[in-house]
SETORTOR-407059 format. One record per residue (C-alpha): residue in three letters; x, y, z. Coordinates in Angstrom, 1 decimal, padded with zeros to 4 digits. Layout:
> ALA, X, Y, Z
...
END
This chain:
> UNK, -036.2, -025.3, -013.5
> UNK, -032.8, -026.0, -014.8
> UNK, -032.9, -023.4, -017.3
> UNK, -034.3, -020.8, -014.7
> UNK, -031.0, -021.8, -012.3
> UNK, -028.9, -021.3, -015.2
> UNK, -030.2, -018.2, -016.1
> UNK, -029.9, -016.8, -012.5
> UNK, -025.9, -017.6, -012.1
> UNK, -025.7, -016.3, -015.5
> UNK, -027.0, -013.1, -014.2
> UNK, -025.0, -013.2, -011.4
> UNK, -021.8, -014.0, -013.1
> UNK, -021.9, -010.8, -014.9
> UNK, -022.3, -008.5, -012.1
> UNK, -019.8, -009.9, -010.7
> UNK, -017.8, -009.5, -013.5
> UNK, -018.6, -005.9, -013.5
> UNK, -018.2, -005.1, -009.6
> UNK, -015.2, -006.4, -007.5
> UNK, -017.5, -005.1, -004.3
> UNK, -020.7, -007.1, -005.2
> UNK, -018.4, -010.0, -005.5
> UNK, -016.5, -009.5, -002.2
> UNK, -019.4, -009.2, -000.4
> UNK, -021.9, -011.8, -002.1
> UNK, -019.6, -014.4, -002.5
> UNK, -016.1, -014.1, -000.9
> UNK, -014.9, -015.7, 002.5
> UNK, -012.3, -014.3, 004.6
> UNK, -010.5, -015.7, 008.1
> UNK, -010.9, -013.8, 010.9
> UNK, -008.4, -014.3, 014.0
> UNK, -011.2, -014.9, 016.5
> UNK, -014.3, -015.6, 014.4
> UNK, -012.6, -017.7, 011.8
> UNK, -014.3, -017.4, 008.7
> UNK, -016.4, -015.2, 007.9
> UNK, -018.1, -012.6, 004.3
> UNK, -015.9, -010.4, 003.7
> UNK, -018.6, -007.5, 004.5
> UNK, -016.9, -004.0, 003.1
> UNK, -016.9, -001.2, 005.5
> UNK, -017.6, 001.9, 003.2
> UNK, -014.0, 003.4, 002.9
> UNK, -013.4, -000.4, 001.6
> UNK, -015.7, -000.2, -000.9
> UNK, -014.2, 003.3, -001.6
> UNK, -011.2, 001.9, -002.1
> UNK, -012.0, -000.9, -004.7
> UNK, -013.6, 001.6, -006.5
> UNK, -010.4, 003.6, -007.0
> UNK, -008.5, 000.4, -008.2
> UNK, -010.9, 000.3, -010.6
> UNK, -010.4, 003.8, -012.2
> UNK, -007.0, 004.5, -011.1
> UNK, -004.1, 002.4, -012.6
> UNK, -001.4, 004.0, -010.2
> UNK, -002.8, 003.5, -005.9
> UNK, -000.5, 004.2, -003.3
> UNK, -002.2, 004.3, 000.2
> UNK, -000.9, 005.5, 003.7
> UNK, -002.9, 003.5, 006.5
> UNK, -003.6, 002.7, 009.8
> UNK, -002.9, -000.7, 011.0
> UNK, -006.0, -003.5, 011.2
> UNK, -008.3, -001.7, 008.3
> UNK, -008.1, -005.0, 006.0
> UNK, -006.5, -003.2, 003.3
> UNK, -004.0, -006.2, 002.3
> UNK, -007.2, -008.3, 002.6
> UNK, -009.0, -005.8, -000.2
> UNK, -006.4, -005.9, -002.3
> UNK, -006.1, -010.3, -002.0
> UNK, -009.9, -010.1, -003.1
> UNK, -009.5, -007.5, -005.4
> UNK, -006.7, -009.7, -007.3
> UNK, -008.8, -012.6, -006.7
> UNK, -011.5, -011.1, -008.5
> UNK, -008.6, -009.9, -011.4
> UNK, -007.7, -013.6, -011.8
> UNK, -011.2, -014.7, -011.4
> UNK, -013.5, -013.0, -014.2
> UNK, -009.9, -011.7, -016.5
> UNK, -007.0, -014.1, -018.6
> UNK, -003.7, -014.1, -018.4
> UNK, -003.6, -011.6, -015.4
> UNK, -000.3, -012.0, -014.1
> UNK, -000.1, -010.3, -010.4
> UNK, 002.8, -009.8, -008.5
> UNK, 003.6, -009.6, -004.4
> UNK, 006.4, -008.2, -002.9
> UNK, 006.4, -007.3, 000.8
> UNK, 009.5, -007.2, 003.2
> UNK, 009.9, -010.6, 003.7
> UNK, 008.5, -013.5, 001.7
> UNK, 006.4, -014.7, 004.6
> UNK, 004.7, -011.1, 004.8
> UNK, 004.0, -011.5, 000.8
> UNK, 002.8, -015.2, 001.2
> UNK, 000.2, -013.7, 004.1
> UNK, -001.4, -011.8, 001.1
> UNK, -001.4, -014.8, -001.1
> UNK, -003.2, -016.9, 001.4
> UNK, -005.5, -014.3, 001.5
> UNK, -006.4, -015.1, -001.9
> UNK, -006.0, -019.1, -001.3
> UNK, -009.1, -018.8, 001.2
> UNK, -011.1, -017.0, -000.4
> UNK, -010.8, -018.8, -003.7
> UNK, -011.1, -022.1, -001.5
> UNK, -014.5, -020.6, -000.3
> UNK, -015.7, -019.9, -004.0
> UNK, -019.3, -021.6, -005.1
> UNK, -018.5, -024.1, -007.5
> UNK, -019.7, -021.9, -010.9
> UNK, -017.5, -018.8, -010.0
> UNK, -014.3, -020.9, -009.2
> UNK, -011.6, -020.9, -011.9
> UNK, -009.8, -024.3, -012.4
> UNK, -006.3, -024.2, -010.9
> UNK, -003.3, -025.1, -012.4
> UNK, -000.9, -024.2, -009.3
> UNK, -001.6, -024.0, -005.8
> UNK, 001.0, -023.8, -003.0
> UNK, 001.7, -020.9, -000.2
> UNK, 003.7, -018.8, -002.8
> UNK, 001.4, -019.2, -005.8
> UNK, -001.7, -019.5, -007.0
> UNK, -002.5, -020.1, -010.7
> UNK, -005.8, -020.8, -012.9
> UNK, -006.3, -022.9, -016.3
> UNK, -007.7, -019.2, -017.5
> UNK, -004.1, -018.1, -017.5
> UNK, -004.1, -015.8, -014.5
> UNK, -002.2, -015.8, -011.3
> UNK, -000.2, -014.2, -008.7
> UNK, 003.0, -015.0, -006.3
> UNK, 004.8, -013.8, -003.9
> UNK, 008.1, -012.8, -003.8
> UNK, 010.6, -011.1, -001.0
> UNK, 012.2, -008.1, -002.0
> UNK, 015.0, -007.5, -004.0
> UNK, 016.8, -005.2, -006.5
> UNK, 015.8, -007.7, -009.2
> UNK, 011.8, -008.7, -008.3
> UNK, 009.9, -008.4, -010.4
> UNK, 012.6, -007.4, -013.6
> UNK, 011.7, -009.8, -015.8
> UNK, 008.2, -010.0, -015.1
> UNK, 004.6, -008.7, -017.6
> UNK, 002.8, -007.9, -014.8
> UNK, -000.8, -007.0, -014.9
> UNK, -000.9, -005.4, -011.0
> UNK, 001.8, -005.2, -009.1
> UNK, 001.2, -005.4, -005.0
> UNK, 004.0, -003.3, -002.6
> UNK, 002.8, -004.4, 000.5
> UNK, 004.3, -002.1, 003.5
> UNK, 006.0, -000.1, 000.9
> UNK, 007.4, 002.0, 003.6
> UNK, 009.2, -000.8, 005.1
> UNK, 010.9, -002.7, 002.1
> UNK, 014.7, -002.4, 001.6
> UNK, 016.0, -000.8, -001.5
> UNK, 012.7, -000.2, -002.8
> UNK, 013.8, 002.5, -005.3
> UNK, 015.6, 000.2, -007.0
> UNK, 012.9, -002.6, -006.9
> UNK, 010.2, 000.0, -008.5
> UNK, 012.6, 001.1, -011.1
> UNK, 013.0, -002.4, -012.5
> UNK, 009.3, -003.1, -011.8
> UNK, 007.5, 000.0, -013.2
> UNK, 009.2, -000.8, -016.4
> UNK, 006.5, -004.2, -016.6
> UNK, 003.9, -001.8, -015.9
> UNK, 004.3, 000.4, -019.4
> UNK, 001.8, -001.5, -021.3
> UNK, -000.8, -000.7, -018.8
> UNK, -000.1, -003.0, -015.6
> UNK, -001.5, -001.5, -012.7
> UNK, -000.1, -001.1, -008.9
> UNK, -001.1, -000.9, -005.5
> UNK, 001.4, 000.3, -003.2
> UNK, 000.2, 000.2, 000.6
> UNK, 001.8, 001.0, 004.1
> UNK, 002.0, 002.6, 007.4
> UNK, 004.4, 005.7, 007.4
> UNK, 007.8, 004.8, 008.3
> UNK, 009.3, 008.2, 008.5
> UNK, 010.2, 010.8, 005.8
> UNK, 012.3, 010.7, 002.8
> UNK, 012.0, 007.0, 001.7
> UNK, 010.1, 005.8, -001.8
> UNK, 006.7, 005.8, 000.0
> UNK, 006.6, 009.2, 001.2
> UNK, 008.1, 010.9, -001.6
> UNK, 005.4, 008.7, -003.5
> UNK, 002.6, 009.4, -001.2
> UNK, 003.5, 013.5, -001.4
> UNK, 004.2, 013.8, -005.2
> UNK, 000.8, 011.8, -005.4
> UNK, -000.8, 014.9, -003.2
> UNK, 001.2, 017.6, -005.3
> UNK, -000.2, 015.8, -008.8
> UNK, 003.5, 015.5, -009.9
> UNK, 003.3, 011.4, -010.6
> UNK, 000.9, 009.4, -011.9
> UNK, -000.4, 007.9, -008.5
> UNK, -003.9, 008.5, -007.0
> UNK, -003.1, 008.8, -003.0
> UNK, -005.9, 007.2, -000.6
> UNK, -005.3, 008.0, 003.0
> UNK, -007.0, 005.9, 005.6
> UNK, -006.2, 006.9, 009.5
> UNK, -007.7, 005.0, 012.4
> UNK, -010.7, 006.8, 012.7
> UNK, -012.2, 005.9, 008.9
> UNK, -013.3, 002.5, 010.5
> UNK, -017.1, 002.9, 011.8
> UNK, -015.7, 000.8, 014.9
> UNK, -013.8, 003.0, 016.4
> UNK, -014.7, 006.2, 018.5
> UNK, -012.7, 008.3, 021.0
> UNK, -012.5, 005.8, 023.9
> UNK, -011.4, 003.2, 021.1
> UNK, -008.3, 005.1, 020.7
> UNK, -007.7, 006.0, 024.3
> UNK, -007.3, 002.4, 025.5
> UNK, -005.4, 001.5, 022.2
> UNK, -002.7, 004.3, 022.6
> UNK, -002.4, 003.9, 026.7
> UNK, 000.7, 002.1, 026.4
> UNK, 002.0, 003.2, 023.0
> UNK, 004.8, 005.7, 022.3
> UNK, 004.1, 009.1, 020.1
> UNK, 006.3, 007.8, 017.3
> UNK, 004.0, 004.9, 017.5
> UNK, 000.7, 006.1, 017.6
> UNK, 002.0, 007.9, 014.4
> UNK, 003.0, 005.2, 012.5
> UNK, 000.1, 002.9, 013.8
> UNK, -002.6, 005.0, 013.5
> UNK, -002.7, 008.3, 012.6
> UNK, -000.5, 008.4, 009.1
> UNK, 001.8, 010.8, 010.2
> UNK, 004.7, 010.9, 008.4
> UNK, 006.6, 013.6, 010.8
> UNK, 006.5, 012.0, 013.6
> UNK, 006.7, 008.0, 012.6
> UNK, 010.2, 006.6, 011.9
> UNK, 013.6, 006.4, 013.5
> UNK, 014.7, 010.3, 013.6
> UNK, 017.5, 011.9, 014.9
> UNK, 015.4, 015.1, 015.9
> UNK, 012.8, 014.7, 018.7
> UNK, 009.5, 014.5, 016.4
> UNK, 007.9, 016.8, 018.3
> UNK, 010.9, 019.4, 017.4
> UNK, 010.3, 018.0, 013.6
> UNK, 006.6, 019.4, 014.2
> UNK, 007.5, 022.2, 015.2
> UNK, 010.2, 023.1, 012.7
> UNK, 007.7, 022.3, 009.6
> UNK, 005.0, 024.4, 011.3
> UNK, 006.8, 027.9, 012.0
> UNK, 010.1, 027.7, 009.4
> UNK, 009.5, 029.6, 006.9
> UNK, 010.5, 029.6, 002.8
> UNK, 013.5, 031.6, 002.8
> UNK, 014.3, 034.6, 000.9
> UNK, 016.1, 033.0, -001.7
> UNK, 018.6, 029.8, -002.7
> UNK, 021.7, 029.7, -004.2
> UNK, 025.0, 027.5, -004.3
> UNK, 025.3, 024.2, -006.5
> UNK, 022.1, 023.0, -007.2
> UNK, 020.6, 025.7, -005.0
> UNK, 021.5, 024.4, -001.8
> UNK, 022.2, 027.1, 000.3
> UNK, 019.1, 028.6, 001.1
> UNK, 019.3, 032.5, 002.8
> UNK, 016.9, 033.5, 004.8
> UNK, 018.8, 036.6, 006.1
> UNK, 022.2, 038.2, 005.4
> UNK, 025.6, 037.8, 007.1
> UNK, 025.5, 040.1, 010.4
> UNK, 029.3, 040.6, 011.4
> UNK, 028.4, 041.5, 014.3
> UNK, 026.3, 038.1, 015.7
> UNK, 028.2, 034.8, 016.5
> UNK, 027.2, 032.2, 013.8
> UNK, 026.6, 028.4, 014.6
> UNK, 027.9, 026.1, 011.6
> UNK, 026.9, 022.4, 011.3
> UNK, 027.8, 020.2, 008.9
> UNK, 026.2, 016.8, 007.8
> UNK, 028.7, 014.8, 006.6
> UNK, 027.1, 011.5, 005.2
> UNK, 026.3, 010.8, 001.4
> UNK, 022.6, 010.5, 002.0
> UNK, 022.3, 007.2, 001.0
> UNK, 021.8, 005.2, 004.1
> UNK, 025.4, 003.9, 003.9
> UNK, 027.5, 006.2, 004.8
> UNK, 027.6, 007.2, 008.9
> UNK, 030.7, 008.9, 009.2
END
């Protein structure tokens, strides 16, 4: 009898080993905010999405609020540290607390483990967690320096979109990442022209090395037409775009009314031709002398610094 019970956890052992989503859903606990806790049960986009941080070393993904995407990718570095040595994963979010959230993720649902599938820890505390096997993963706040100095097998952006001087952060991190590290970069939009959304459309145009997953409100089976009615009754456009719908146009603080932004990147044009220093002066019709002209000049750096 003995031997047939070892057998059968051997059996399972290995296919968990093999499939993060069989593990999530057979074995792994998470805390829900009414329910308390409860198995993680993956919705199918969920399960998508494992599978693509499986066979993509490079995920960025642009989201709707409340799919459990930060709570995928606690169990998908749970099961890294779990079944893999000397897996060193690394959080950074906005703020520390927002990184610790993802950590305790992880904490739970290694608390919740069966006995022959929980690694020995090491560490445990709200920043870190850390296993006899080698592995583990912290959290840290952002800065210019997180993550510099670190050999990181997965590196976690979590609201990517929202995370001060993040071109700098990703220029020191990616360099840990050369030996085959993998990340997961995840947010909401927060407007145009930041790291994520130059990430999230050279990821669409194949010019980086990033495999773009985009999850809007409506990828939940939960949630119909009258779902979204009474969740945007009392919520501005700019938030219904950042919230739900992964619009990058029209989320953000923006100077131009999104609406005008919408309409602008709908009926302009390419124009005829560019020219100037660094091609900068785009022409999309030739001096008339005999129209009045409007000239307006942005005077800033374009660095976020400079409001003159």
């Amino acid at each position: 009898m003995a031997e047939q019970i070892k057998e059968v956890i051997k059996k399972e052992y290995i296919k968990c080993a093999q499939d993060p989503a069989y593990f999530m859903k057979k074995y792994c606990m998470i805390q829900h905010p009414i329910q308390g806790k409860i198995p993680f049960d993956l919705y199918d986009f969920q399960e998508k999405t494992i599978n693509e941080f499986q066979e993509k070393r490079m995920n960025v993904i642009l989201k709707a609020r409340q799919l459990g995407i930060s709570t995928l990718t606690a169990g998908y570095s749970l099961w890294m540290m779990t079944f893999q040595q000397d897996k060193n994963i690394l959080v950074i979010a906005t703020k520390q607390e927002v990184a610790k959230n993802l950590v305790t993720k992880v904490r739970v649902m290694h608390a919740n483990l069966p006995s022959w599938l929980k690694q020995k820890c090491v560490e445990d505390n709200k920043l870190s967690l850390r296993y006899k096997n080698g592995s583990q993963i912290k959290a840290v706040s952002s800065g210019e320096d997180s993550g510099r100095s670190e050999a990181l097998s997965l590196l976690v952006l979590d609201e990517a979109a929202f995370i001060d001087k993040i071109d700098g952060i990703w220029a020191a991190a990616s360099q840990t990442l050369s030996t085959g590290g993998q990340c997961i970069a995840l947010s909401t939009p927060n407007g145009v022209g930041n790291w994520f959304h130059k990430t999230c459309t050279d990821a669409e145009a194949k010019a980086n090395n990033f495999n773009l997953t985009v999850l809007p409100w409506h990828v939940h089976p939960d949630r119909d037409q009258e779902w979204y009615r009474k969740e945007t009754k009392n919520m501005s456009r700019r938030q219904i775009a950042q919230e739900l719908e992964c619009n990058f146009n029209t989320s953000g603080d923006t100077v131009i009314d999104s609406e005008d932004m919408e309409w602008l990147l709908t009926n302009v044009c390419e124009p005829k031709y560019r020219t100037g220093f660094d091609r900068n002066i785009w022409m999309w019709q030739e001096f008339d002398p005999s129209c009045n002209y409007l000239m307006v000049a942005d005077v800033a750096r374009g660095d976020g610094e400079d409001y003159s």
